[in-house]
Structures are given as C-alpha cells and as structure tokens.
C-alpha positions in Angstrom: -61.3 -23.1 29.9 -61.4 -24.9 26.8 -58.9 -27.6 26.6 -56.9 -28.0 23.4 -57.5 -30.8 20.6 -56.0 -31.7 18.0 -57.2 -33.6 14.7 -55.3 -35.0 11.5 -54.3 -31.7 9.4 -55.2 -32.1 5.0 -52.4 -32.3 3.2 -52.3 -28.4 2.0 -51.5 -27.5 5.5 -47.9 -28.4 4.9 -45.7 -25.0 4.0 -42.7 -24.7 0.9 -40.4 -27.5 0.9 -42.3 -30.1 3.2 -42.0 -28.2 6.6 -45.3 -27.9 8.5 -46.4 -25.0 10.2 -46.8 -24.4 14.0 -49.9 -26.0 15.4 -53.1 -23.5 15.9 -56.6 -24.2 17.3 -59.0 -25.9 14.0 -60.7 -22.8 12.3 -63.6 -25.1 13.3 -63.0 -25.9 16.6 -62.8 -21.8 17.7 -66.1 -21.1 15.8 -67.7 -24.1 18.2 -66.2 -22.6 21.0 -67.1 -19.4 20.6 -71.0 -20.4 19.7 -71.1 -22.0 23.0 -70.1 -19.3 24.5 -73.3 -17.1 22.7 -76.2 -18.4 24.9 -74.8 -16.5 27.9 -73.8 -13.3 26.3 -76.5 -13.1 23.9 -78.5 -10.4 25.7 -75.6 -8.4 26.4 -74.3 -7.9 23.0 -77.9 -7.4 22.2 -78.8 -4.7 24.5 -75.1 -3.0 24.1 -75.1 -3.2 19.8 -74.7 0.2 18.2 -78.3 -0.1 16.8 -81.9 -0.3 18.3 -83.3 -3.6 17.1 -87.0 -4.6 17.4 -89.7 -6.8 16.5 -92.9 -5.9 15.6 -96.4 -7.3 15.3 -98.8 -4.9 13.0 -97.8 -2.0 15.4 -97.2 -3.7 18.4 -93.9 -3.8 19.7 -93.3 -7.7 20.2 -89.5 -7.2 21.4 -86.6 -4.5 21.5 -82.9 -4.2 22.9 -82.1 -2.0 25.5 -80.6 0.6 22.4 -83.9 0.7 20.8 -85.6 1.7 24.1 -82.5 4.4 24.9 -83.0 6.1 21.6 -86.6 7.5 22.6 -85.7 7.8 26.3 -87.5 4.6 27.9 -86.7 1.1 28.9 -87.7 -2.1 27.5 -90.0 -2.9 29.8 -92.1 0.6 29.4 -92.3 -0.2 25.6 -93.1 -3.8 24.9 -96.6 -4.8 23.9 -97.4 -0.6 23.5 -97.3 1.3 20.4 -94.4 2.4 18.4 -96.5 5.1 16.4 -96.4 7.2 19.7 -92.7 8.1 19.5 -93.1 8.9 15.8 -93.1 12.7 14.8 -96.6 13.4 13.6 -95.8 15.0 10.5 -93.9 12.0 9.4 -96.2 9.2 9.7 -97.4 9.7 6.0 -93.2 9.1 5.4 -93.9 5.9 7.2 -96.6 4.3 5.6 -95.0 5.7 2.5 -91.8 3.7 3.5 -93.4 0.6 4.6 -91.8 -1.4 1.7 -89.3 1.1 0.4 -85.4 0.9 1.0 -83.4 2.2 4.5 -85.2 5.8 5.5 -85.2 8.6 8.1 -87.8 9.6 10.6 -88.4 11.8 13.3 -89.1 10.4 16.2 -89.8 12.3 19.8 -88.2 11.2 22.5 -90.3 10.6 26.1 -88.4 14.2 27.1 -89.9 16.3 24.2 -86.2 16.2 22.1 -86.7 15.4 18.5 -83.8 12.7 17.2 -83.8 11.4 13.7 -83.7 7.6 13.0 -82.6 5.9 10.0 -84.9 2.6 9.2 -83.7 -0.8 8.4 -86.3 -3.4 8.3 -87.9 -6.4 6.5 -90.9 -8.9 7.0 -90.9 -12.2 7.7 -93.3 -15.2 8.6 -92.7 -16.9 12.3 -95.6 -20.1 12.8 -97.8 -18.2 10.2 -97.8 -14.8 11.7 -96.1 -12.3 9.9 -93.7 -10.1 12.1 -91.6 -7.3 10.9 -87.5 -7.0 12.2 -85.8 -3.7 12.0 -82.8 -1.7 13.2 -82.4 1.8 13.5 -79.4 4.1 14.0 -79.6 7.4 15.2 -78.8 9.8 12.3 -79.3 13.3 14.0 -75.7 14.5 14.7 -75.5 13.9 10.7 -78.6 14.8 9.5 -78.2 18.1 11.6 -74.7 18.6 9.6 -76.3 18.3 6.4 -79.2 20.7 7.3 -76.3 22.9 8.4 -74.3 22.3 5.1 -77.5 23.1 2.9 -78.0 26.2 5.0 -74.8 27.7 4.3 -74.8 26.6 0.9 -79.0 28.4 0.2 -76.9 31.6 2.6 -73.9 32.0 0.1 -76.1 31.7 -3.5 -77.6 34.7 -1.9 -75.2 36.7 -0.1 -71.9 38.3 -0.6 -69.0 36.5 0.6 -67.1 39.1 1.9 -69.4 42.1 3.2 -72.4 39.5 4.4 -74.3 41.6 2.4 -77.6 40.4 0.3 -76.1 39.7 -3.0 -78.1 41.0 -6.7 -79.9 37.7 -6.6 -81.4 38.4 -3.1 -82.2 42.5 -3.8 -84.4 41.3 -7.0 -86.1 38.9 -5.4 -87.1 41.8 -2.5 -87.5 44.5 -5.0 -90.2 41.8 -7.1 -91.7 41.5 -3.6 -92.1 45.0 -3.4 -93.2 46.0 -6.7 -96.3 43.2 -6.5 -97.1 44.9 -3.2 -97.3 48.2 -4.8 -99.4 47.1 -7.7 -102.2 45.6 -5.4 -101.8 48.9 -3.1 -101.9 50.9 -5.9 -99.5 53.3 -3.6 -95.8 54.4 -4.2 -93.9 54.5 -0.8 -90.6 53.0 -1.9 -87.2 54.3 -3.7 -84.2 52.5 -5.1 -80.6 53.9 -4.5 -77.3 52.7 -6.1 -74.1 53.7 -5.0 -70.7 53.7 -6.1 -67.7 54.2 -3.9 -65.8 57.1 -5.2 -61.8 56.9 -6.0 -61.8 52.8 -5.2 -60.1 52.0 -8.0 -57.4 54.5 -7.0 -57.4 53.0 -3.4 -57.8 49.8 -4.3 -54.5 49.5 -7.3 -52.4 51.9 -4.5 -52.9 49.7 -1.6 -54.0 46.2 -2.9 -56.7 44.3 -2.8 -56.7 43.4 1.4 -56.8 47.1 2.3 -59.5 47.4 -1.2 -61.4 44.8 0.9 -60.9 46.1 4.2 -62.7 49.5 2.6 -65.3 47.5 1.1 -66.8 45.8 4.3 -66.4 48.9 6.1 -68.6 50.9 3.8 -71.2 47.8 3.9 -71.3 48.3 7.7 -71.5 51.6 7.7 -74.3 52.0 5.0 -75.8 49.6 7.9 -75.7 51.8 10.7 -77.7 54.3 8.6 -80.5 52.2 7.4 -83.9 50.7 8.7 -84.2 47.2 9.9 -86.8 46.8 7.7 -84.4 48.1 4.3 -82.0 46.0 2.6 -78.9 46.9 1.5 -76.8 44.9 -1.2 -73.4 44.3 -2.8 -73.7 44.3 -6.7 -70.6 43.9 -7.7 -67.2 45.9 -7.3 -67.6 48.8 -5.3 -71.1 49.5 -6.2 -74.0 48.8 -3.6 -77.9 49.2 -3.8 -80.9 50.0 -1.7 -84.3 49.6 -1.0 -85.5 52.1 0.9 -89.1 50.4 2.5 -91.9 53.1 3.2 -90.6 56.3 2.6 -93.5 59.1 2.6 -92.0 61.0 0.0 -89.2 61.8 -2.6 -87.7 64.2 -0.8 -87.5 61.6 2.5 -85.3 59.5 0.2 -83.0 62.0 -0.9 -82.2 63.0 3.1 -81.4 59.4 3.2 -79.1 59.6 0.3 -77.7 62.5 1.8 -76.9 61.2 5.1 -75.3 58.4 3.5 -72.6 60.3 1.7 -72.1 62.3 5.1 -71.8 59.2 6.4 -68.8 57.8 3.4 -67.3 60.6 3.8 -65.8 60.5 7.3 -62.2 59.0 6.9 -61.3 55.2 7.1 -58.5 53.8 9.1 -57.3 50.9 6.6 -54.7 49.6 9.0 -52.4 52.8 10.3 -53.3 54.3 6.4 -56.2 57.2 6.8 -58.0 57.2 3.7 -60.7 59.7 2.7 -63.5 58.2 0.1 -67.2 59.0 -0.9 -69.8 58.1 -2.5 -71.8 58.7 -6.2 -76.0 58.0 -5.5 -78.5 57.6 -8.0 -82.5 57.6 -6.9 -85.3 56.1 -9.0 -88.7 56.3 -7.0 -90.5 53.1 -7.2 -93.8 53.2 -9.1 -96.4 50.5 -10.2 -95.9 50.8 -13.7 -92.5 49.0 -13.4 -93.0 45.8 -15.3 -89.8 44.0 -13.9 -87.2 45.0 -10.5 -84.4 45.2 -13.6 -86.0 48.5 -14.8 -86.1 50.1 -11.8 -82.8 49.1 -10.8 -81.5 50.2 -14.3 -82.8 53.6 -13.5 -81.3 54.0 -10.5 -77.8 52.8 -11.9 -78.3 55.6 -14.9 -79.1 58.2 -12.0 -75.8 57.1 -11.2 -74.1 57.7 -14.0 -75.5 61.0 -14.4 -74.4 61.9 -10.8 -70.8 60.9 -11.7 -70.7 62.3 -15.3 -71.4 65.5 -13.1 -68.0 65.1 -10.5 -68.8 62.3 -8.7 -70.1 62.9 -5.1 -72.9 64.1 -6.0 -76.9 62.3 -6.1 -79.3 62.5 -9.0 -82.5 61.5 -9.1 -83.7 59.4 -12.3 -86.2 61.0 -14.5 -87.7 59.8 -18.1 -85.6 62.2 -20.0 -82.4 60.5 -18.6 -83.6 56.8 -20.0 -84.3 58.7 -23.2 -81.1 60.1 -23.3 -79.3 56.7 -22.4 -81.2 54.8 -25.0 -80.3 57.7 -27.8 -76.3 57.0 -26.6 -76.3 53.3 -27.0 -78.0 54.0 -30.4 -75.5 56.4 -31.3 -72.5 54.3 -30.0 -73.6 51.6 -32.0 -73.8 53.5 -35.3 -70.9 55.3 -34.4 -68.8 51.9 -34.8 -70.0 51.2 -37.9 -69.8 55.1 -39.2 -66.5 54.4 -40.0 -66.4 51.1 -42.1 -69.3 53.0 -43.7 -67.3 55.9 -45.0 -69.6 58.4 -43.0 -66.8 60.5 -41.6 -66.0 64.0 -43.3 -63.1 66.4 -42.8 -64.0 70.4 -43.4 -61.0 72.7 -43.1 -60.8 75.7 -42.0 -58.3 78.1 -43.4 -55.4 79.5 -41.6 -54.3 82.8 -42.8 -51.1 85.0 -41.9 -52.1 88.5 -40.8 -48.6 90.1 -43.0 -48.9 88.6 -46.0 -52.1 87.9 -46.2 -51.8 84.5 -47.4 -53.2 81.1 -46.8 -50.6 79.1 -45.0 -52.0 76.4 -44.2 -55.4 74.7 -42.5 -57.1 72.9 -39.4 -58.8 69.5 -39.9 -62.3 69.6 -38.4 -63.7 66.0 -38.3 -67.5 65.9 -39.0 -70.1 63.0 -39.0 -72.4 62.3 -41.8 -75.1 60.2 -40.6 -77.4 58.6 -43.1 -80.3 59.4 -41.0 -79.8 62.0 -38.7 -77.3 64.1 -41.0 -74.7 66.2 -39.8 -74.1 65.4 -36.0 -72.3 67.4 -34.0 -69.0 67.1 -33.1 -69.8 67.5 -29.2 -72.5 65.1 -29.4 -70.3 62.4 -31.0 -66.2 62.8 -29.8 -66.8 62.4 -26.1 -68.6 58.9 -27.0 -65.7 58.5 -28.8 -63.1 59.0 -25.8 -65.9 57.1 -24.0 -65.7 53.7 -25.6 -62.2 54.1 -26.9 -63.4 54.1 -30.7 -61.4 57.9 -30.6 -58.0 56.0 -31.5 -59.3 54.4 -34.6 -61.2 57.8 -35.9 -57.6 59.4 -34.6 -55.7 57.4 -37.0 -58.1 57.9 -39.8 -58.1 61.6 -39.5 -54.4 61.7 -39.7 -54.2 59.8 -42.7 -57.3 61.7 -44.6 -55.8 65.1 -43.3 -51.8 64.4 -44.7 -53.3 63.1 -47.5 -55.4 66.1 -48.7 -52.7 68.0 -47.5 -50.0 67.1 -50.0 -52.5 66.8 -52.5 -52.9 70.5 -52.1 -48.9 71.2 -51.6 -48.7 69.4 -55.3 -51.8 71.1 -57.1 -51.2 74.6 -55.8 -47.1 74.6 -55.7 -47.3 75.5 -52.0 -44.8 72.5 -50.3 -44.8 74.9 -47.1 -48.6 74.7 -46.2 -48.9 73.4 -42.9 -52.4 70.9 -42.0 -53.5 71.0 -37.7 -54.8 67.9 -36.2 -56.5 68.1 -32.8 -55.1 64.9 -31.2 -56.9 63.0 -28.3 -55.0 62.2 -25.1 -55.5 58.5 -26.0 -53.6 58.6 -28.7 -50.8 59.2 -26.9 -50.7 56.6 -24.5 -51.1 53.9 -27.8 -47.5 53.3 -29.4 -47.1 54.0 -33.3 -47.9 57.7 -32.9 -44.7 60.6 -33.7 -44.4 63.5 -32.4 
C-alpha cells in the first residue's frame, strides 16, 4: 500500500479569502504510483483492450495481444512468426496493398472456423534499431458494417418498390420490360404482352370509406393479381389504383387475353374491408410486345390507351391495343390543343335553327347550335369536338361564350324585327351547373 507524503503546496493552491483546501495526494505523486504499478499489469490490459494490436515485420507477425489472435479464432502462440496474409479474404488483398499508406480501412478477414468478420485497420510504420516494423490496431466492424449493408439494402429495395403493396414500383417494371424488349430484338420472336389495369369504382370506395380501407383494397388486389400470375411475371404498382404486367412467354395473343380474363374474374369476387363487403373490378388494356418497340414507354403507353379505350366503353371490360387506337389518341391531343386556342381565336360559330309554331305559322323563336371553324380542318363536328370539351372541362368556358353570343343575337333580332317575344334555346352542359354565376 502506498504510504501517504506530503510536499510544500505553490501558493495558488490556497482557495477565496486565504483558506486552504483539504489535503489530496500530489497529481504527481498518483501518476508515479500508478506507473509502478504498469509493469505487472501490462499484459493484462494488453491482452483484455477492446482492440487487436500487433506488430509486424514485412508480413511476419512479430507480436499480437490475446484480442488480435481472438478476432480470427486462434491464440497468440499459433500466430506469431506465421503470416498474417492467410486470415485475409482473398478478394481484398488488392484493398490491402492499396491501403498500405492510406488512412484507417476495412477488410475481410476469415476466421480459422470459415466465418467472415470485417476489420477496420489502424496502423503506422516506424524504425526500431534500423529495422522498420509496422504497429496497428484493429476493431472488429461487422455488427456495423452488416447494419449498413442492411441499411443500403432497404434503401436500393424502396427506390424500386412500392411501399405499401411490396410491389415492383414503375422504375423497376421499365427496367424488366427494357430487358425484355433487347431479348426480343436478338430473338427476333414476340412471346410477351403488357397489361395495365385500373381498379374500377376506387375513387368511389376510396372518398366513402377513407383512405385505410382505400389501402386495405389496394394491397389486396396486389395479392391477389399475385396468386394469378407466373413466378417468372412481374406485376407493378404505377400509381393510384392502376397496376401493370408483364406477362413472360405467352405463345399467343389470345393466351394473354385468358390471362386478362381470369384476372377480372379474379377482382371481381368481393372484398372484406374490415366487416364492410365491397364489390370492385377491374378495366384491362393489352398491347402485345413486338421488336419494333424503340423504348418500354411506348409499349407501356399502348397498353395504358387500351385502357382507356376499355373504360371509355363501361369500364370492366379489356381492349387490346391496336395502331388505329395510337392514331386516334394522337389526333385527340391535337385536337384538344387547338380546341383551347379555338376560342381566343374567334373560331367558334353559332347556326340557328328556326323554331316555328304549328297555328300561326310563325317564327317564334330559335335554337343555338354551336359549330367549330377550324382553320385547317374546316367545319368539325359537333360530336367530335363537345365531349373533348366535357373531357378537359374547357365546356364551361365555350358554355359562357355561347350564352353571351346567343342573347346577344337574340335581342339584336327582337330590336330589328319588332318581335320582343322571340325566345333563343341553349343546350346547357351539366358542368355548368355545378359552377356558381349561372341563373336559372
């Protein structure tokens, strides 16, 4: 036991107001203490410190604590004067020559009973009685470099996969589809189709019973469309209640469409969203894959206008894409986009038609019958154009404008021909009632 000393304490050990303070071994004295103390427990604390430390000459192991030794599964005794390149993972000794007078690292390393572990490298050189030695430490790392790995998984799982069904995500079904199509093109073989699907009244399910029970629907459908499919197909979430397949190796067209088919048998048994029974469906549009697809976007815009088709036509049904319908969708989005400008343009034109009373024989008053004057295609007709207009909601603003053209000529008439009691009919969209400013 060490026995207590004392010495002569500096003048700044006195405390406020000339009071000393309570008598403590020197600072000093414990440190010499303490390093007396070292020689015996040296190799203790060495063998029991939280990192392996070594010494090595060239490759040789010179010395290592009993930590080093444990982290590959061996003793100290069974790894002095050997090699430490043995317990390195083969594919990383390029890393370690690499490393050799870089910063901290990681390695793998196998341990004498086959397990992998990863190390993280501390070491320097230094000169001992002109031989150059290298000291080191090393830490094992694997609990965290195994939570990172895990941690980058989930994070490479979720950019491609829909949270809440599990599903592939668009991301993931492009990448498959490009697969596919480069396959075809060096097979020079079509065996493939592409479905999209739309879940039929969710919006009416989903606003009436929230979004949970919305949810609950949509990863029920996803397991379903499951149960029906391939291992070898792929079924993805889009977005919303819409899903897409690839269908891998189908024979023939008509092989795709029993698919579809037993699909929307399939979405149309009832769900149980909690007590609620809820019957559904499903809208499916087909485009067969072909070769002469440039990009997996055209195809998969195909299928989604097979889609539309198939609901334009009642929804539960399946259409299958052909090159008219791509035609036809192109020749809308043209027309929808001169149809906004038609009337800043001044293209629109009211005819009447004359109503006449069957007594009197007299004109008493007249329909307005709206009519398009398009500068290239002339005259389009009025079912081509109005249910675009109810479409994109452009029917409001041509609404208002045939109400004002229409009273307008009408009491320009009433004035001319002395008539005040001739009447003007204006065939009103539903729309227009739903906005405010219109009386009835």
């Amino acid at each position: 036991m060490c026995r207590r000393r004392t010495r002569a304490r500096p003048e700044t050990n006195r405390v406020a107001r000339g009071r000393r303070s309570r008598c403590r071994p020197p600072v000093l004295y414990l440190y010499v203490c303490s390093a007396a103390m070292l020689p015996d427990h040296l190799p203790f604390l060495l063998d029991h410190c939280l990192a392996g430390l070594y010494v090595l000459s060239g490759e040789r192991i010179v010395w290592l604590n009993a930590r080093a030794a444990e982290l590959v599964g061996c003793k100290p005794e069974e790894m002095v004067g050997g090699s430490f390149l043995e317990f390195v993972y083969p594919p990383d000794l390029s890393l370690l020559r690499a490393a050799e007078t870089a910063g901290p690292y990681v390695i793998r390393a196998v341990r004498r009973d086959g397990e992998l572990v990863h190390l993280e490298v501390h070491q320097r050189s230094l000169e001992k009685d002109g031989q150059r030695l290298i000291s080191g430490a090393v830490v094992d790392v694997t609990a965290r470099v195994r939570a990172e790995s895990a941690e980058r998984d989930k994070l490479l799982h979720d950019a491609f996969h829909d949270l809440l069904t599990g599903l592939p995500n668009r991301a993931l079904f492009l990448d498959r589809l490009e697969h596919r199509l480069a396959l075809e093109k060096r097979r020079h073989k079509t065996s493939f189709s592409v479905l999209v699907l739309d879940i039929d009244r969710f919006k009416v399910i989903n606003d009436s019973l929230g979004h949970v029970r919305g949810d609950e629907l949509l990863i029920e459908v996803a397991r379903r469309l499951q149960s029906c499919l391939r291992p070898g197909d792929t079924v993805a979430r889009l977005s919303g209640d819409e899903f897409t397949i690839l269908l891998e190796d189908v024979a023939t067209a008509a092989d795709a469409r029993k698919v579809a088919d037993r699909l929307r048998e399939e979405l149309r048994v009832p769900f149980w969203l909690g007590a609620l029974e809820v019957f559904s469906g499903a809208s499916i549009g087909i485009a067969h894959g072909s070769a002469t697809y440039a990009h997996p976007e055209d195809i998969l815009r195909d299928a989604d206008t097979a889609l539309y088709r198939a609901k334009a036509q009642g929804r539960g049904r399946c259409v299958e894409f052909d090159a008219s319908m791509h035609d036809r969708a192109v020749e809308l989005l043209q027309l929808e986009t001169a149809l906004r400008r038609a009337l800043e343009r001044n293209e629109f034109r009211l005819h009447y038609q004359p109503v006449v009373s069957l007594t009197s024989g007299q004109i008493t008053g007249a329909e307005a019958l709206l009519r398009w004057n398009h500068p290239e295609r002339g005259l389009v007709p009025p079912m081509e154009f109005i249910p675009l207009a109810e479409e994109t909601g452009l029917i409001v603003e041509i609404g208002a404008w045939v109400l004002r053209e229409a009273c307008r000529q009408m009491k320009e008439w009433q004035e001319r021909l002395g008539q005040p009691g001739l009447e003007i009919g204006v065939n009103l969209s539903s729309r227009q009632f739903q906005g405010p400013g219109l009386v009835a």
